[in-house]
N, C-alpha and C positions, 0 to 999 in steps of 0.2 A: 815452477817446473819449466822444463826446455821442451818439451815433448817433439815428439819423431811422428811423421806423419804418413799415411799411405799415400801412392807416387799417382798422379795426375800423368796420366798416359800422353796426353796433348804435350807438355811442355817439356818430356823423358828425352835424353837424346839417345842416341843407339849405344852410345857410351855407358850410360848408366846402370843396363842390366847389367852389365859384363863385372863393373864394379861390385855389383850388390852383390852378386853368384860368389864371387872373389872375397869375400867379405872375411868368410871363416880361414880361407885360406890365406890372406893375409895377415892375419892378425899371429898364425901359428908360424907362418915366417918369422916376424920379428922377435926375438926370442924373450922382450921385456914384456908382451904383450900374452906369453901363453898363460900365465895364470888368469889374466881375466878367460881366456879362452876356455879353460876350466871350470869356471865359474859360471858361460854363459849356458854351457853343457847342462848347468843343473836347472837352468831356468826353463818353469813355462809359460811358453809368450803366450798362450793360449787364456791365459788366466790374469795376463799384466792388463790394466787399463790405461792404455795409453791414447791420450786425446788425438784428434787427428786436424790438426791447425795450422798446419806449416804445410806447404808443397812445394815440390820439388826444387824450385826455382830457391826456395830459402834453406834447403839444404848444400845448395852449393855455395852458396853466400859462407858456410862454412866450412864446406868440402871442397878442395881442385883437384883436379886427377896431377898423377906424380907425374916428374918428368925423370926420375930417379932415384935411387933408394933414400936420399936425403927427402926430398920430397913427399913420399913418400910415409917415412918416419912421422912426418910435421900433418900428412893428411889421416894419419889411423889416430894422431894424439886428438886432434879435433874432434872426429869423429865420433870415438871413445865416449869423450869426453858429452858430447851432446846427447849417445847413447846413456850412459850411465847415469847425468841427470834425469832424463827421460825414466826412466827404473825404479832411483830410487825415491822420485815423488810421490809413486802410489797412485794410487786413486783417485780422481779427481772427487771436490767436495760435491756430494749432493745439494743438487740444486729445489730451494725453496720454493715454492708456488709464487706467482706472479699477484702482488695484492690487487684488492680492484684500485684503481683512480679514486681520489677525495672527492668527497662532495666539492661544487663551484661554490667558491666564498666569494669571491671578486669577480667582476664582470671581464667574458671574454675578450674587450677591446682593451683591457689593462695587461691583462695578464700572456696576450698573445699577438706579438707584433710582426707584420711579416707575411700575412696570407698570400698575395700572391708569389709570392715567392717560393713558398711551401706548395702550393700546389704545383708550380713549375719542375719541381724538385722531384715531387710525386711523377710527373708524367714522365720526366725524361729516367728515373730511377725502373719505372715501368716497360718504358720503352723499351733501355739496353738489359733489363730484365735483373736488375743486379742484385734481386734478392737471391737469383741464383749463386751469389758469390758466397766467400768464405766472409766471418764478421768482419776482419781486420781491413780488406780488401773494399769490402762495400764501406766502412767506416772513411776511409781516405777517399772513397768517389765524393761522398758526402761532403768531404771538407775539401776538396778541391773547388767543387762547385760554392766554396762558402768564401773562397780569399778573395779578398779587395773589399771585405766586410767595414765599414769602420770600426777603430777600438771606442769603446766606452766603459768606463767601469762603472759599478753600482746597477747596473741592470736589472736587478732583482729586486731592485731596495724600492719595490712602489706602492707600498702603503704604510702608517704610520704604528699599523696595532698588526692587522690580521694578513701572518705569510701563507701566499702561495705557490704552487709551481708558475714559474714563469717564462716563455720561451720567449727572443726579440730575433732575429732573422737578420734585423737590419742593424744592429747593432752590438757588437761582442766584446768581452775580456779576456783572456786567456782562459778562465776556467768554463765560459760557457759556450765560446769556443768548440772546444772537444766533447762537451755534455750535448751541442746540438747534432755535432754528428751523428756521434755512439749513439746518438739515443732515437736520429732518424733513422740511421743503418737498421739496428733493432727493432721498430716497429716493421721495417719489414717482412722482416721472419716471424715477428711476434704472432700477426694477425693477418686477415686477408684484407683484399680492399673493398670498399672505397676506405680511404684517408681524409682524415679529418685533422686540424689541429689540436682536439683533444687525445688525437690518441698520441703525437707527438711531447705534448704536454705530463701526459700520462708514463712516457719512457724516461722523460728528465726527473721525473715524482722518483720512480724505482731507484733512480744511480743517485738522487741529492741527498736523499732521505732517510732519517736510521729507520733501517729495516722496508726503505722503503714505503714512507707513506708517512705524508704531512698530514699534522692536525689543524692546522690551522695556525699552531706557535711558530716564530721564531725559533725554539731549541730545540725544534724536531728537526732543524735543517742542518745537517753536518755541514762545519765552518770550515775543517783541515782537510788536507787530502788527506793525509794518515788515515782519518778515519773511516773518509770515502774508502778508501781501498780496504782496509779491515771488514769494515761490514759488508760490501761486498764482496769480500772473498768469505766471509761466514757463510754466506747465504749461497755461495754457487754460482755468481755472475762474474766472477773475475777470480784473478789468479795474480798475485805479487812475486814476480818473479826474481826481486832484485836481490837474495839471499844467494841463489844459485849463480847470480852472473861472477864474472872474474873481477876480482880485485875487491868485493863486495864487504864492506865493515858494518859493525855497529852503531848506531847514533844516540846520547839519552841526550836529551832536553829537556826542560820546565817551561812548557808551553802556557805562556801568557798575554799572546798578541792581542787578544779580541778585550781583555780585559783592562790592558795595558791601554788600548788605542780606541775605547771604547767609544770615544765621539766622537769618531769617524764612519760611525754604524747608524743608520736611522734608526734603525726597531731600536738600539738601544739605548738612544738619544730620547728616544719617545719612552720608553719605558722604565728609566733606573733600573726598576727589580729583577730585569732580568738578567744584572750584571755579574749577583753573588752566584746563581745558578748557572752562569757559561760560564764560569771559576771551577765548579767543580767537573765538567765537560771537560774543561783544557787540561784539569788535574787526574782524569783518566786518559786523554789523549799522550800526555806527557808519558803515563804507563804502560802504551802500545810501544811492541818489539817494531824498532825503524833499523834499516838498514839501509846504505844507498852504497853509490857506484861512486868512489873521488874520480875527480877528473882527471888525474894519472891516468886512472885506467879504461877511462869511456871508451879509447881506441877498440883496445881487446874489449869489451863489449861487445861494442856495435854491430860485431857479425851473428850475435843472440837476438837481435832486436827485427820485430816486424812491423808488416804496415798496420797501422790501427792501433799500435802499441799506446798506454798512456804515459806520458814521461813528463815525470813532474821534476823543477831544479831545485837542488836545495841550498839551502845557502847560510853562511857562518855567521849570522844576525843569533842571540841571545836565546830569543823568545817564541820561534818556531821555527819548524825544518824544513819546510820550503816557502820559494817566495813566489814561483810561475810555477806553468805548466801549460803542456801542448802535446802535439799528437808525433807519434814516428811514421817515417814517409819515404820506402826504398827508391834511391835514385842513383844508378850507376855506382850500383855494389855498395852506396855508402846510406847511414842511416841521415837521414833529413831533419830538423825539427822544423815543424809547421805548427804557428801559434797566432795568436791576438798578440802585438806589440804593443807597447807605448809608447816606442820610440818614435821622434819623428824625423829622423835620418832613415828609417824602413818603411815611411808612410801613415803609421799612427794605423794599422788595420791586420786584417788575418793576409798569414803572407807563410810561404813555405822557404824558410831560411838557408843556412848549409847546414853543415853536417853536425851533428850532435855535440863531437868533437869539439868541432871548431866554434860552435857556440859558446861553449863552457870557458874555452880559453879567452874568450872576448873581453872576459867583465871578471874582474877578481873578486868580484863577490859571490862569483857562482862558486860551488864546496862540488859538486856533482849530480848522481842522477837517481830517482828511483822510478822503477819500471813494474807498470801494470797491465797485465795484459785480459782485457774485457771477456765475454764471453755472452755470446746467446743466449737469450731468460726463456725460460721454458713457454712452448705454445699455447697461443689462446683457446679455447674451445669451440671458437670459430670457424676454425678450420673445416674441422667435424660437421659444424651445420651448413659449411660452403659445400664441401664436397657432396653432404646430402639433398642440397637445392640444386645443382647442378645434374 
C-alpha cells in the first residue's frame, strides 16, 4: 500500500491548503480525470482505513505545484495515482499480539555485543525524544547514529547447536544492519523505560523469527528476506509494498542457496540433519508470490519510497532472489541506500551510499528492488502499569 497521510501542521506551507481545497476542482477541470471524480463522489472516506505514515514533506516528494496546465496534468496523474493506491489496499492487516521474549539459552555476553553503546543510543534517543517520531523517521535516527559500524558477516552464527537472538552493535552485515535499527526504533514505542538490552534483543526475536519467536532451533530463524517480509506482513508488522510500485513484475525462482551452500553455515556444518529440513523451507519459500522493482524502473519508484523503508537488491543469481539489503534514507528529494558493505573501496562498514538508482546501476548483477515497509508492533502492557505508577 502507498497510503496518504494526515498533514503535520508544522511542515504545511501556506501553499498546501489552497491545493488540497482545489483538489475536487481540479480534477473536474481536466476532462480525463472526471470519471474518477465520479467515482470518488460514491466514496466514504469515513469508512476507508487509511494508514497515516507519510507527512506531508513525502507527499511533495510526489506532488509539485503546477507552473501551468502541463504541469499541472503531470501533478493530478501523480497524485491520483498515490490516492488510488491508498484506496484500493484496504485495510491494513490486523496486527498480532507481541510474543513474549524466549527463554535465555545462551549467556548474555554471547549473545549481546555492544552495551555501551546501546545505552548511549538510549539516552541520546531519550533526550531528542524520538520516540515521538513516526517509525520510519525514528528507524533512520537509529541507523544514522550506527554508520562507520564495521562490516562483518556471520554475526549470528555463535554457537555450534543452540540458536539465539543475537544483537552486536559493534559489528554488522547488511541484514543486521537494518534489524538493529528497526528493531531499536521499535522498542521504543513498544514499551517504556528503562531499557535494557533484552528488550532490544527481544524486538530482533519478533522481525528474525517465523511468527516471531525462537526455539532454540536453527529452523525457526527465517534465512530469506522473502520470508522475513511475508510473515511479517501476516502478522501486521510490515507492509510489502513493492506489487504497487511502478514498473513492479513478477519473480519465480527455486530457492536453493542455504542448501546449495550449506558449509558455509555453522549450525549446518555442525548438524547435517538439518539440511533435508531447510530443503523443504526453501521449497515453500520458492512458493511465496515475489515481486520487485527492475532497475529500469527504480527512477520512477523512488518518489514511493520513505525513510525507514526496507529495501532488499535482488539479483539474477539461479538460487535466490536477493543478495543484500539496507534501509531507505530521504536526502535532497532523492531515495538514499544506506547499508553494511563489504566493499572495501566504501570502507568495509555501515555507510549511507547514493541513490537507490544509482546503486543498482553500479554492479550488473543487481536485477532491482523489493520494498518493505515496517510498522509499529502493538504496545506493551507496560505502559498501562507506567501511567498507573506515575
Amino acid at each position: 500500500m502507498i497510503p496518504i497521510t494526515s498533514f503535520d501542521q508544522r511542515e504545511a506551507s501556506s501553499a498546501t491548503p489552497r491545493f488540497l481545497l482545489s483538489f475536487a476542482a481540479m480534477i473536474d477541470w481536466l476532462g480525463e480525470f472526471k470519471l474518477f471524480s465520479a467515482h470518488l463522489g460514491k466514496i466514504d472516506f469515513s469508512k476507508l482505513k487509511i494508514r497515516k505514515s507519510v507527512s506531508i514533506s513525502a507527499i511533495r516528494r510526489i506532488v509539485t505545484f503546477p507552473n501551468g496546465p502541463s504541469g499541472l496534468e503531470r501533478d493530478m496523474r501523480a497524485t491520483l495515482l498515490a490516492l488510488m493506491l491508498a484506496i484500493s489496499a484496504g485495510p491494513a492487516t490486523a496486527q498480532r499480539a507481541v510474543p513474549p521474549p524466549s527463554p535465555a539459552r545462551l549467556p548474555m555476553s554471547t549473545v549481546f555485543i555492544g552495551e555501551s553503546k546501546f545505552h548511549a543510543l538510549v539516552a541520546k534517543a531519550e533526550r531528542e525524544n524520538w520516540r515521538a517520531l513516526p517509525l520510519g523517521e525514528r528507524t533512520v535516527r537509529v541507523a544514522r547514529e550506527l554508520v562507520g559500524t564495521p562490516y562483518v558477516n556471520y554475526t549470528l552464527e555463535v554457537d555450534d547447536i543452540t540458536e539465539s537472538p543475537v544483537v552486536n552493535l559493534k559489528a554488522m552485515d547488511c541484514w543486521t544492519y537494518y534489524e538493529n535499527a528497526l528493531g531499536f526504533a521499535r522498542m521504543l514505542k513498544h514499551q517504556p523505560p528503562p531499557y535494557k538490552p533484552a528488550h532490544l534483543l527481544h524486538m530482533v526475536e519478533i522481525e528474525r523469527y517465523r511468527n516471531g519467536i525462537c526455539t532454540g532451533s536453527y529452523l525457526s530463524r527465517m534465512h530469506h528476506l522473502e520470508e522475513v517480509f511475508y510473515d511479517n506482513q501476516k502478522r501486521g508488522y510490515a507492509t510489502n509494498i513493492t506489487s504497487r510500485l511502478p514498473g513492479a513484475v513478477r519473480l519465480q525462482r527455486e530457492i536453493r542457496e542455504m542448501t546449495v551452500q550449506w558449509k558455509s553455515y555453522r549450525y549446518l556444518r555442525s548438524t547435517p540433519s538439518l539440511i533435508e529440513p531447510m530443503g523443504s523451507i526453501e521449497a515453500q519459500v520458492s512458493r511465496l508470490p515475489v515481486h520487485h522493482v527492475p532497475k529500469a524502473h527504480a527512477r520512477s519508484a523512488e518518489a514511493y519510497l520513505q525513510n525507514g523503508d526496507i529495501c532488499a537488491i535482488t539479483t539474477k543469481g539461479p538460487y535466490g532472489y536477493t543478495s543484500h539489503v539496507g534501509l531507505i534514507m530521504r536526502v535532497n528529494n532523492r531515495a538514499h541506500f544506506a547499508h553494511a558493505t563489504s566493499d572495501r573501496d566504501k570502507g568495509r562498514m555501515t555507510i549511507i551510499d547514493r541513490p537507490i538508482t544509482d546503486y543498482l546501476n553500479e554492479n550488473s548483477k543487481h536485477a532491482g528492488i523489493v520494498i518493505c515497509r515496517p510498522n509499529d508492533v502493538p504496545p506493551s502492557p507496560l505502559w498501562k502499569q507506567s501511567v498507573v505508577q506515575r
